[in-house]
CHARMM-style PDB file with segment names, atoms N, HN, CA, C and O in Angstrom:
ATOM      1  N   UNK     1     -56.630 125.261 221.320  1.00  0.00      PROA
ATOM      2  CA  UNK     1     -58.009 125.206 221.786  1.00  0.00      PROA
ATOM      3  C   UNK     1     -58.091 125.507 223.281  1.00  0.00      PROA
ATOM      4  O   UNK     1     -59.019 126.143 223.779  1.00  0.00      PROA
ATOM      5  N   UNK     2     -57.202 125.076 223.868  1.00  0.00      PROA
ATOM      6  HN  UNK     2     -56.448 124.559 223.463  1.00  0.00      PROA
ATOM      7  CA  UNK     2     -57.471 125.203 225.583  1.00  0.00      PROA
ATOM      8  C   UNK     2     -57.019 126.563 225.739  1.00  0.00      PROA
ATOM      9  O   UNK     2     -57.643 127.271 226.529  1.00  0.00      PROA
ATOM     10  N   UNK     3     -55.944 127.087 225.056  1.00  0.00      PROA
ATOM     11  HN  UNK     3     -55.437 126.511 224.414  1.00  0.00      PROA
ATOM     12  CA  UNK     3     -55.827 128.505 225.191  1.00  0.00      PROA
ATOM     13  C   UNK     3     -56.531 129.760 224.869  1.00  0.00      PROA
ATOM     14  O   UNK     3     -56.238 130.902 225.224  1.00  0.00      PROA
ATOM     15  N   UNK     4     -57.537 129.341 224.115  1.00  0.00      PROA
ATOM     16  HN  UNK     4     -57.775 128.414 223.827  1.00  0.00      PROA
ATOM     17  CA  UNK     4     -59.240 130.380 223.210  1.00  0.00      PROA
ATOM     18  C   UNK     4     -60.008 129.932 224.597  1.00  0.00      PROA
ATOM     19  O   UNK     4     -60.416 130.926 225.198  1.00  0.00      PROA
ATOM     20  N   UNK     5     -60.399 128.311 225.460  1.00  0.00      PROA
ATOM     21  HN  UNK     5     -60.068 127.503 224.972  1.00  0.00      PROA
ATOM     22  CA  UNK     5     -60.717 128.319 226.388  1.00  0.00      PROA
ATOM     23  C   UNK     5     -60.583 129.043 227.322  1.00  0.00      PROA
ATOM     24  O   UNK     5     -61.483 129.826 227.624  1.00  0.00      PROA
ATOM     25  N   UNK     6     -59.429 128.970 228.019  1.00  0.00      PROA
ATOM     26  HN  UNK     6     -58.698 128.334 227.774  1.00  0.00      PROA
ATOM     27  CA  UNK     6     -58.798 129.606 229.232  1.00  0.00      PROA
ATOM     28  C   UNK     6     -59.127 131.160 229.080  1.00  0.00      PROA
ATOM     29  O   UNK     6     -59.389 131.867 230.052  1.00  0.00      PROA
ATOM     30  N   UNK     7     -59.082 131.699 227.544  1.00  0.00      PROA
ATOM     31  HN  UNK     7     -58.869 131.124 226.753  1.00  0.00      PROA
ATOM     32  CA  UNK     7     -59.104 133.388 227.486  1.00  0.00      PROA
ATOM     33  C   UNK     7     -60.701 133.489 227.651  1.00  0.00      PROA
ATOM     34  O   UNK     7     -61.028 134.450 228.347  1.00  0.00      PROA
ATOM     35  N   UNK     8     -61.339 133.025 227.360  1.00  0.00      PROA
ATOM     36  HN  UNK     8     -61.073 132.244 226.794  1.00  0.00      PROA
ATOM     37  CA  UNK     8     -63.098 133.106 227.575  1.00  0.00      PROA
ATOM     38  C   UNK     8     -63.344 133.379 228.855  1.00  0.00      PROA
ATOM     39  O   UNK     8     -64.039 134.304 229.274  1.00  0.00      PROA
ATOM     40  N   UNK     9     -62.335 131.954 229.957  1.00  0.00      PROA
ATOM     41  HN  UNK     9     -61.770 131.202 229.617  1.00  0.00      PROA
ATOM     42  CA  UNK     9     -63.205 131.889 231.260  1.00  0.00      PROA
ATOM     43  C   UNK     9     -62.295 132.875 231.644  1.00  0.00      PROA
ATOM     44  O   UNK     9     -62.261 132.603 232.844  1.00  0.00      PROA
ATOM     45  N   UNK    10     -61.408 133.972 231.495  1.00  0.00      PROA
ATOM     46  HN  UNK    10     -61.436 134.193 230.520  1.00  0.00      PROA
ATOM     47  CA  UNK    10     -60.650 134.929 231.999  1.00  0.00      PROA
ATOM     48  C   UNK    10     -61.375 136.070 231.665  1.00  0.00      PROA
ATOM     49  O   UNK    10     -61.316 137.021 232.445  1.00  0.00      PROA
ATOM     50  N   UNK    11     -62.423 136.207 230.092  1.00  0.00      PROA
ATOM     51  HN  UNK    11     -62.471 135.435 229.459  1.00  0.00      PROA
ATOM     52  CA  UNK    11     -63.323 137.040 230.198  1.00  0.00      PROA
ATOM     53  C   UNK    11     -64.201 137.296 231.153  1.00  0.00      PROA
ATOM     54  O   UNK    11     -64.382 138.324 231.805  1.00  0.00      PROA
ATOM     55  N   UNK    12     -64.929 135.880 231.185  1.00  0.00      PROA
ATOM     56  HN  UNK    12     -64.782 135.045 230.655  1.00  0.00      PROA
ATOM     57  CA  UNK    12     -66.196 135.983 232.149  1.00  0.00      PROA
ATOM     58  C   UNK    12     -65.533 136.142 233.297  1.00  0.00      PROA
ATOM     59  O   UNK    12     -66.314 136.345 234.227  1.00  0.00      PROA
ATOM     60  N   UNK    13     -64.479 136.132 233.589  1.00  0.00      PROA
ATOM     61  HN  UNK    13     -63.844 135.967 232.834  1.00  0.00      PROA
ATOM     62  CA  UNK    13     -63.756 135.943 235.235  1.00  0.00      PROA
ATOM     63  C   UNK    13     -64.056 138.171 235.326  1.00  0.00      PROA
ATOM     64  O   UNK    13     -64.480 138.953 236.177  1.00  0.00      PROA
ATOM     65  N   UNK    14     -63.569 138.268 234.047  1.00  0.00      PROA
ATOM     66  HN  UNK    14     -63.225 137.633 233.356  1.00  0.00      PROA
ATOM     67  CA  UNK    14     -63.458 139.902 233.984  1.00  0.00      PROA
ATOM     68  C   UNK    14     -64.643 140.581 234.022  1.00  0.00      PROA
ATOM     69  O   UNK    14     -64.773 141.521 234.806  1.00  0.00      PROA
ATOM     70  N   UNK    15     -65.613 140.211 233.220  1.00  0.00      PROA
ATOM     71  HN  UNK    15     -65.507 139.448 232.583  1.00  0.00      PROA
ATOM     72  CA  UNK    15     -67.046 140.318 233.091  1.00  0.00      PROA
ATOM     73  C   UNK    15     -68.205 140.326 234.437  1.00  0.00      PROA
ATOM     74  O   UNK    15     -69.224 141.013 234.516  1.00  0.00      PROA
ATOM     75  N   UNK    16     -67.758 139.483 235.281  1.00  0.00      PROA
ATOM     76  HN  UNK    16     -66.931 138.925 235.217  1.00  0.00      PROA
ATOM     77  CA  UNK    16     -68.108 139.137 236.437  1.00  0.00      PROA
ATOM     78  C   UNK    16     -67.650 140.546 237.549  1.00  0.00      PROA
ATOM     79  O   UNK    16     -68.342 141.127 238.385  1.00  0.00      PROA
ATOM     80  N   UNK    17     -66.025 140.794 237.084  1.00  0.00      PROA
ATOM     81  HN  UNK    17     -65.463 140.322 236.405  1.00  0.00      PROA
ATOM     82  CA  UNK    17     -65.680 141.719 238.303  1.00  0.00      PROA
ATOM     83  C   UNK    17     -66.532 142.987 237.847  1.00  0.00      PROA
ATOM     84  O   UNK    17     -67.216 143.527 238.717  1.00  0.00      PROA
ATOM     85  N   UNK    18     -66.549 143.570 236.392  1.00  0.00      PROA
ATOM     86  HN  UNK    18     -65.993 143.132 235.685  1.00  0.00      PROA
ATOM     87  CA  UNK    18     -66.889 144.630 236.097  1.00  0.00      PROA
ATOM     88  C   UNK    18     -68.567 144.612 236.491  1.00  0.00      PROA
ATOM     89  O   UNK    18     -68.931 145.746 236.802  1.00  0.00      PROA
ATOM     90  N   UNK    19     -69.604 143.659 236.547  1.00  0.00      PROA
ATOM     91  HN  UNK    19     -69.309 142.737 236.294  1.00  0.00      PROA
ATOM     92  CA  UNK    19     -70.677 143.764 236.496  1.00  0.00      PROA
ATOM     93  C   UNK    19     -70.649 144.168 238.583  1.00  0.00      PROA
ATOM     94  O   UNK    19     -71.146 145.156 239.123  1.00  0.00      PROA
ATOM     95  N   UNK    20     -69.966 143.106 239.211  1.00  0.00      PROA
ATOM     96  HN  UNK    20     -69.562 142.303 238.773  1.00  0.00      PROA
ATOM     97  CA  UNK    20     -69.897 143.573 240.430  1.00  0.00      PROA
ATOM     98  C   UNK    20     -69.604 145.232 240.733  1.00  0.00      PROA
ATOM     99  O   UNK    20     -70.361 145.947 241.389  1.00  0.00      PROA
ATOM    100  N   UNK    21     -68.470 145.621 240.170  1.00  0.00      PROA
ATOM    101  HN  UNK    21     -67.855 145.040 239.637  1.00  0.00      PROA
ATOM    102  CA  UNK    21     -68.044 147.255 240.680  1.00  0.00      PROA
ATOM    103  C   UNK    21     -69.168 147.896 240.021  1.00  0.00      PROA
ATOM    104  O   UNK    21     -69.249 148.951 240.650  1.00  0.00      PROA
ATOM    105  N   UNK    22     -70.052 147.913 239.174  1.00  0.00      PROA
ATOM    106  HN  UNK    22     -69.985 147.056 238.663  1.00  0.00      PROA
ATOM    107  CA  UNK    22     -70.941 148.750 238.667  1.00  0.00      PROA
ATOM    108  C   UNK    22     -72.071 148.787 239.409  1.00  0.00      PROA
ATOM    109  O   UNK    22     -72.866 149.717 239.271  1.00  0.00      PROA
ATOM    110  N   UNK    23     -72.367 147.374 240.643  1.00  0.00      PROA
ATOM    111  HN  UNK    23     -71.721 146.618 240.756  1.00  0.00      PROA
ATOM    112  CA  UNK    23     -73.230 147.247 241.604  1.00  0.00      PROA
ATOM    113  C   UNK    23     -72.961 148.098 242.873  1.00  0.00      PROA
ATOM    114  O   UNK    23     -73.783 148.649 243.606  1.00  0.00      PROA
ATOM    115  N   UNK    24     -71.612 148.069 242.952  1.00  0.00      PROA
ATOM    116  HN  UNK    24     -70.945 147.621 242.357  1.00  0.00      PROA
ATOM    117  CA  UNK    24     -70.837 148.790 244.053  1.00  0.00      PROA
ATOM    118  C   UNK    24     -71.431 150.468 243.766  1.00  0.00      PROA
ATOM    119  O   UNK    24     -72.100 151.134 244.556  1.00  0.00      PROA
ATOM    120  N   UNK    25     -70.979 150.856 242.472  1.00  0.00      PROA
ATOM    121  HN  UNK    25     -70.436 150.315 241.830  1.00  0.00      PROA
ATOM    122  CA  UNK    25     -70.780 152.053 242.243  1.00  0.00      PROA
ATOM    123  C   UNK    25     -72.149 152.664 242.502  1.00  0.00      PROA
ATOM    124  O   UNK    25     -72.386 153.490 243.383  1.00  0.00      PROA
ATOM    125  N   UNK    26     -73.336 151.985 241.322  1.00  0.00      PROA
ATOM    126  HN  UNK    26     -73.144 151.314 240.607  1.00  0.00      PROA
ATOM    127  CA  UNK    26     -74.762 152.200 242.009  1.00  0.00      PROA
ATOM    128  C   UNK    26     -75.140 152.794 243.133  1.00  0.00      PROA
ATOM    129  O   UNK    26     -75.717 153.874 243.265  1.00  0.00      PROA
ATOM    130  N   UNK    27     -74.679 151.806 244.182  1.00  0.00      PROA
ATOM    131  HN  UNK    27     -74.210 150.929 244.075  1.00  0.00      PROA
ATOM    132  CA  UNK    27     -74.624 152.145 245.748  1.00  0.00      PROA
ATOM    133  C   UNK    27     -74.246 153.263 245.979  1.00  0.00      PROA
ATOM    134  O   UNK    27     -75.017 154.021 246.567  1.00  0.00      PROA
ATOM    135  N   UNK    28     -72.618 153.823 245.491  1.00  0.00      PROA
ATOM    136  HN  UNK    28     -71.992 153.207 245.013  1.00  0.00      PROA
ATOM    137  CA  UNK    28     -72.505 154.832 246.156  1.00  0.00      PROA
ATOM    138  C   UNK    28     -73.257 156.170 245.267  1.00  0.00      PROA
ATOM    139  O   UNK    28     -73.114 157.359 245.553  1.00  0.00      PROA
ATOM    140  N   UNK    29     -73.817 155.794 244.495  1.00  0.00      PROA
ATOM    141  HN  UNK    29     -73.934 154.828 244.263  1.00  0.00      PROA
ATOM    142  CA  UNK    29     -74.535 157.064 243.526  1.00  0.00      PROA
ATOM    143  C   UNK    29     -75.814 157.216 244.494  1.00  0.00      PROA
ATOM    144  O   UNK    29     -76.385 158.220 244.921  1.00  0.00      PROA
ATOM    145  N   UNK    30     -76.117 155.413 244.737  1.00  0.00      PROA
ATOM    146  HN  UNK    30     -75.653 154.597 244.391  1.00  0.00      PROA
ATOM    147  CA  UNK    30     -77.821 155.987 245.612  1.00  0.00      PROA
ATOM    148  C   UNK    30     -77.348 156.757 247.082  1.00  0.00      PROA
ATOM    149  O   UNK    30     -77.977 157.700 247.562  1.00  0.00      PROA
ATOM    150  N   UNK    31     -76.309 156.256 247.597  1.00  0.00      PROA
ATOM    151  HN  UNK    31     -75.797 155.490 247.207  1.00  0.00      PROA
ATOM    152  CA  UNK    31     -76.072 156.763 248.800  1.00  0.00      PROA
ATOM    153  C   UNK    31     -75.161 158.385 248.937  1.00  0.00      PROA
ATOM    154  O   UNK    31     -74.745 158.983 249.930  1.00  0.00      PROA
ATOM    155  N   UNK    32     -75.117 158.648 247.754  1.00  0.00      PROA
ATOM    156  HN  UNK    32     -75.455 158.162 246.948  1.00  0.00      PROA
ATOM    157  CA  UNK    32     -75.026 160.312 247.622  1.00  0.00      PROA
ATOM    158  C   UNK    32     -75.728 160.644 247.560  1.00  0.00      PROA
ATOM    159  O   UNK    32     -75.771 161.655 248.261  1.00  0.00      PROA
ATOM    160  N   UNK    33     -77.128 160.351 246.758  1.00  0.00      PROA
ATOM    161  HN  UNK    33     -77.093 159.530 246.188  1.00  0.00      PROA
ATOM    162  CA  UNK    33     -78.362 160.722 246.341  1.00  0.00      PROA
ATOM    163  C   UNK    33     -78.844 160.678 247.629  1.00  0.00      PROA
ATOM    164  O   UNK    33     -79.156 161.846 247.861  1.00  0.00      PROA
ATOM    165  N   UNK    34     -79.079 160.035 248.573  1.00  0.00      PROA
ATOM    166  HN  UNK    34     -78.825 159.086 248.384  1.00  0.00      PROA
ATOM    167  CA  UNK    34     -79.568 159.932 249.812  1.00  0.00      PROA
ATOM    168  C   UNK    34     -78.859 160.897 250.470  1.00  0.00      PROA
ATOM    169  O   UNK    34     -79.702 161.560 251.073  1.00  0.00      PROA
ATOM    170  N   UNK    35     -77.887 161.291 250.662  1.00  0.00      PROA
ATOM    171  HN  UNK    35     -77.201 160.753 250.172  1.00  0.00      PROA
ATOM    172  CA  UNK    35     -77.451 162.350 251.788  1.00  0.00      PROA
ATOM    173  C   UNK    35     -77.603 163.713 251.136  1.00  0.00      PROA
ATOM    174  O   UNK    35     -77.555 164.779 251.750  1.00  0.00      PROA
ATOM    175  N   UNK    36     -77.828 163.542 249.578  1.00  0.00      PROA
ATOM    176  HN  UNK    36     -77.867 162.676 249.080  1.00  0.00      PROA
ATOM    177  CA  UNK    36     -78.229 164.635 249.025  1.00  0.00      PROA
ATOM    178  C   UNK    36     -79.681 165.504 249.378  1.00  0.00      PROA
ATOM    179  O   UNK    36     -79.848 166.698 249.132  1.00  0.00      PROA
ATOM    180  N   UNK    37     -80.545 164.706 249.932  1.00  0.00      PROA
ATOM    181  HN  UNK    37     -80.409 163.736 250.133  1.00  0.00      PROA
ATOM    182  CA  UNK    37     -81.825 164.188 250.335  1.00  0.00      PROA
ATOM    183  C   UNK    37     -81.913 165.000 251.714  1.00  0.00      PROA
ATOM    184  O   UNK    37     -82.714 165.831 252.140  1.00  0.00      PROA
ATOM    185  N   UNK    38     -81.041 164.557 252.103  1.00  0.00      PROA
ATOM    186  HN  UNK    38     -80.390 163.882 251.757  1.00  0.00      PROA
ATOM    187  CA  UNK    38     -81.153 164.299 254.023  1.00  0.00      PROA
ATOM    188  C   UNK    38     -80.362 165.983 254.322  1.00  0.00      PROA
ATOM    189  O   UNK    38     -80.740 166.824 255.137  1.00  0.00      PROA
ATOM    190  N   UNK    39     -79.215 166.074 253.384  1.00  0.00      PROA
ATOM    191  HN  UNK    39     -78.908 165.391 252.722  1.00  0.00      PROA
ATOM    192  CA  UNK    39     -79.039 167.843 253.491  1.00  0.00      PROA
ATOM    193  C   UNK    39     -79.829 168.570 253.151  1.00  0.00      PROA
ATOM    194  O   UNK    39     -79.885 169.516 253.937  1.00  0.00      PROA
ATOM    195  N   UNK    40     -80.814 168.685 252.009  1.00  0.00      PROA
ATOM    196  HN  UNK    40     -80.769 167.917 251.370  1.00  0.00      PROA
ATOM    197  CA  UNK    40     -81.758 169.587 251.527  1.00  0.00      PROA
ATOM    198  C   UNK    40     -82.748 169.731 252.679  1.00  0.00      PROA
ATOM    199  O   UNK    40     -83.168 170.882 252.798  1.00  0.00      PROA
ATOM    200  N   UNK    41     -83.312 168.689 253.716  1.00  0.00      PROA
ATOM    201  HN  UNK    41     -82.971 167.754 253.620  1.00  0.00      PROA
ATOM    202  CA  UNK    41     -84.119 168.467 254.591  1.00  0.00      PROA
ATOM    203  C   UNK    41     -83.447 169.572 255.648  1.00  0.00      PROA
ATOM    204  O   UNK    41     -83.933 170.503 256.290  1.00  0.00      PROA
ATOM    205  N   UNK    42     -82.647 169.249 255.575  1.00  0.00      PROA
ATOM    206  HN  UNK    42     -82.251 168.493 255.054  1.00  0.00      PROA
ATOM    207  CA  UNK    42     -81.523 169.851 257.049  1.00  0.00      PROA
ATOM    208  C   UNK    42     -81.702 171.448 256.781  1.00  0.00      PROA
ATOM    209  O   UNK    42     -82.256 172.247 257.537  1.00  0.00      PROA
ATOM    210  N   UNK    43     -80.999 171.760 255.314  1.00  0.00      PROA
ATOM    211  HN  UNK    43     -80.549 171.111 254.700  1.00  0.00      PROA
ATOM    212  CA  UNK    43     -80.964 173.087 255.116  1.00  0.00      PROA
ATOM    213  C   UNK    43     -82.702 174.016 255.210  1.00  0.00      PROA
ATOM    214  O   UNK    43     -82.923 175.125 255.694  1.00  0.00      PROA
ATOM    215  N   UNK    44     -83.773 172.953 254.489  1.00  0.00      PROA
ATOM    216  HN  UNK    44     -83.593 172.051 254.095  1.00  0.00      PROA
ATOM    217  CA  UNK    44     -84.817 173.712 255.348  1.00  0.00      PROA
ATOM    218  C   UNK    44     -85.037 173.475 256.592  1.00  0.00      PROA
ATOM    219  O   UNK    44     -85.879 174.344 256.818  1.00  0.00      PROA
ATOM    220  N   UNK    45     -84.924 173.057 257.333  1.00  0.00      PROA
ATOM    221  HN  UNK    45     -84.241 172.351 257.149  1.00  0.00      PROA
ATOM    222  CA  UNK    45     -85.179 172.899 258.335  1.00  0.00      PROA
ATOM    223  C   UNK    45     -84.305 174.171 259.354  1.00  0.00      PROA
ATOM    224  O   UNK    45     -84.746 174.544 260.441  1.00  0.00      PROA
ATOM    225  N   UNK    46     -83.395 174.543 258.912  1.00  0.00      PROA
ATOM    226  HN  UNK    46     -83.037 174.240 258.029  1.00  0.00      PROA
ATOM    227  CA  UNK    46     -82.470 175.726 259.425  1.00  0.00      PROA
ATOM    228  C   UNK    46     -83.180 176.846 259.173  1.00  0.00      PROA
ATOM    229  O   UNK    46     -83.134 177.863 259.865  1.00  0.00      PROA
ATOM    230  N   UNK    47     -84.008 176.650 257.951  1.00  0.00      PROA
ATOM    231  HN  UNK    47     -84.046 175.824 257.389  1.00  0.00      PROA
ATOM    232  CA  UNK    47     -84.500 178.137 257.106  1.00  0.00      PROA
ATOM    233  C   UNK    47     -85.637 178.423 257.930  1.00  0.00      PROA
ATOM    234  O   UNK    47     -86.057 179.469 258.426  1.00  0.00      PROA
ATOM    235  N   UNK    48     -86.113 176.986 257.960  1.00  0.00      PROA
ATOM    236  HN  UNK    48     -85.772 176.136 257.557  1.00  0.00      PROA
ATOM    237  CA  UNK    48     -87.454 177.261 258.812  1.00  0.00      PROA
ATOM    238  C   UNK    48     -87.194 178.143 260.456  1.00  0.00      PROA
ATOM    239  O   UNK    48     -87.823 179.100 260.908  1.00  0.00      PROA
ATOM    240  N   UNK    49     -86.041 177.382 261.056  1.00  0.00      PROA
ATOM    241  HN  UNK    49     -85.530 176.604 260.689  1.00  0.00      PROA
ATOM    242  CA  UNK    49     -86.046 177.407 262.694  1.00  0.00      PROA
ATOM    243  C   UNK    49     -85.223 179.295 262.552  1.00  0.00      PROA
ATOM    244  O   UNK    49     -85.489 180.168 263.377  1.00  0.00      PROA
ATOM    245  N   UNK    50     -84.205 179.530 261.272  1.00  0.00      PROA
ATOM    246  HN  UNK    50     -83.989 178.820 260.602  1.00  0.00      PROA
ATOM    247  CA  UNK    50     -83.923 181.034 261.254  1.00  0.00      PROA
ATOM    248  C   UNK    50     -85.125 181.734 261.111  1.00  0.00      PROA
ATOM    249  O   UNK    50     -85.249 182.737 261.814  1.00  0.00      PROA
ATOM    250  N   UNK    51     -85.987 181.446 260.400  1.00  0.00      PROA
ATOM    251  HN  UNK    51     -85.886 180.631 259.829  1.00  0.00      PROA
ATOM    252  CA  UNK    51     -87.190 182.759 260.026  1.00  0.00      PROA
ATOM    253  C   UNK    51     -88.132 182.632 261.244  1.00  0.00      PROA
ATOM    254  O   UNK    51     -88.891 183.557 261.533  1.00  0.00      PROA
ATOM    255  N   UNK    52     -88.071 181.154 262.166  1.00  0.00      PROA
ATOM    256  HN  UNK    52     -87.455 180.402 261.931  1.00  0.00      PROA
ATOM    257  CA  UNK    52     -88.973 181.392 263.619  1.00  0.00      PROA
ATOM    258  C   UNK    52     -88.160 182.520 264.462  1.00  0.00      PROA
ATOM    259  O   UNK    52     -88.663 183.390 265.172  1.00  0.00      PROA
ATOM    260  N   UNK    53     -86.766 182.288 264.205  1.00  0.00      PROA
ATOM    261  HN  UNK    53     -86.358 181.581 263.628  1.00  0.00      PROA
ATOM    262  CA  UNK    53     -85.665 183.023 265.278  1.00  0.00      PROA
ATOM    263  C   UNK    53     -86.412 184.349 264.886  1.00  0.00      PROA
ATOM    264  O   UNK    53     -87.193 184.886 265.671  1.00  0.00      PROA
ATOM    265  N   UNK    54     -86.156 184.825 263.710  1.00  0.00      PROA
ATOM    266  HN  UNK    54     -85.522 184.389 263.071  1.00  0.00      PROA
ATOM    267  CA  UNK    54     -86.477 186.058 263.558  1.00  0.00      PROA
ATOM    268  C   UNK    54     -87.210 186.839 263.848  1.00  0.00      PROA
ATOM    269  O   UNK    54     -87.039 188.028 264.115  1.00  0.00      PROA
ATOM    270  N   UNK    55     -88.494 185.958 263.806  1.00  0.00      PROA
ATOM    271  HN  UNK    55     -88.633 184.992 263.589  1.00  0.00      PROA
ATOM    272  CA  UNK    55     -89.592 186.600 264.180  1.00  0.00      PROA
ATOM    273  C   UNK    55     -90.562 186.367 265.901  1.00  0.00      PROA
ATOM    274  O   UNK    55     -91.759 186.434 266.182  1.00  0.00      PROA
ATOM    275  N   UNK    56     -89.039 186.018 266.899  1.00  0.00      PROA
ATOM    276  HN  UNK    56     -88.067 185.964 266.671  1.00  0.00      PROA
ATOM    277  CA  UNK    56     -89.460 186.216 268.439  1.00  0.00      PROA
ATOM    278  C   UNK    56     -88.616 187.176 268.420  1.00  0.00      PROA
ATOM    279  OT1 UNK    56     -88.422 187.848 269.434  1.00  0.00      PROA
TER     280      UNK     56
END
């Protein structure tokens, strides 16, 4: 009995880490998504300031 115990709270011990790294991982999905964001901005912003170049 204490040993079906002990394997439970070693689940939830496991259960616990996996729910954490999937919080982690989130993060770094939003924070790609965000620089994914912040380059597209950048790259127009080049397109824009090349087609001003062009046309002085």
């Amino acid at each position: 009995m204490d040993s079906l115990l002990s394997q439970v709270k070693e689940l939830e011990k496991a259960r616990i880490l996996i729910d954490k790294f999937k919080i982690r991982l989130s993060r770094v999905v939003v924070d790609a998504e965000d620089a994914k964001v912040e380059l597209n901005g950048l790259r127009a912003s080049l397109t824009i300031l090349k087609q001003w170049m062009e046309e002085k």
